[in-house]
N, C-alpha and C positions, 0 to 999 in steps of 0.2 A: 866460303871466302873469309880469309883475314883481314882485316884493317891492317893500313899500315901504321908503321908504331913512329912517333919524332924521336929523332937523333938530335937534330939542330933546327930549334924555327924561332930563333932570336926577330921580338918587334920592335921594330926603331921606334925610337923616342919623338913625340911629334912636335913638328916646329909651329904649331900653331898660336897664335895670340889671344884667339877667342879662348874665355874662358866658359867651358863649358863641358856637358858630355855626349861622346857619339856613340853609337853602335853601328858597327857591318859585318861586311861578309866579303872574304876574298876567296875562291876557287882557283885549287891548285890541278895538275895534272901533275902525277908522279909516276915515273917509267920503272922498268922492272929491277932496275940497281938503286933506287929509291934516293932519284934526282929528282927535284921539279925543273919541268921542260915547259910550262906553260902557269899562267896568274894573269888574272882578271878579279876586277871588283862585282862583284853582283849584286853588294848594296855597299852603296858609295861613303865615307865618311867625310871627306873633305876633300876637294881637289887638290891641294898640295901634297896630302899626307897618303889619299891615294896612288901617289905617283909613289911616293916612297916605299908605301907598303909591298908593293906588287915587285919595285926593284927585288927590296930582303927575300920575300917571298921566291925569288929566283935561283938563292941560296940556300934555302931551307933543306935538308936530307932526311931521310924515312930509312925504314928497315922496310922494303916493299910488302905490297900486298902479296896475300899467297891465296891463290884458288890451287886446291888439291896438293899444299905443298909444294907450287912451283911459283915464283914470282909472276905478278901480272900487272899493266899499265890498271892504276885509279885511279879517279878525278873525285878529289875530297874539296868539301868547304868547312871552312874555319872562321869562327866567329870572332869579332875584335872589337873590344870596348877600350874607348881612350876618352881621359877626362883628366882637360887640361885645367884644372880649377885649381888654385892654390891650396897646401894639405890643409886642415885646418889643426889652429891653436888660437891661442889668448888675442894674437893680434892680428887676427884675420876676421872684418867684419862683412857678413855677406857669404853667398855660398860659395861651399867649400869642400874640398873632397875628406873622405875619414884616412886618417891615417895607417900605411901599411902594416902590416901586423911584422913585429920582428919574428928574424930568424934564426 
């Protein structure tokens, strides 16, 4: 069995207030032209943000899985950390997240 490979699995950006950070977990079902057909949260990160993740999630595309070389339905979970903290610098006092690495 192959893994399927992402083509496209863009996370929305969360609207959240709290500052702070989550970890979950959403489960996709990916069919053999390597669409998701199905998304669910399996470990929750916020009610609002879970609504939104599972939407994008509906859009995400794969290069399908392949048992023996021929496309097959898989049901993958994908891990998702969001950490709405301000980045930090000089005038952010209090926690804060590090800042992204350039590109």
């Amino acid at each position: 069995m192959v893994a399927p490979v992402v083509v496209s699995q863009p996370v929305p950006i969360p609207q959240i207030r709290e500052e702070r950070e989550w970890d979950g977990e959403v489960e996709v079902t990916i069919n053999t032209n390597g669409r998701v057909i199905a998304a669910r949260m399996i470990k929750p990160i916020h009610p609002a943000y879970d609504q939104q993740l599972v939407r994008a999630a509906l859009q995400w595309t794969y290069k399908p899985a392949l048992r023996d070389g021929v496309p097959t339905p898989y049901v993958k979970q994908i891990s998702v950390h969001v950490d709405t903290r301000p980045e930090c610098s000089a005038h952010v006092i209090g926690p804060c997240r590090p800042a992204a690495p350039a590109r």
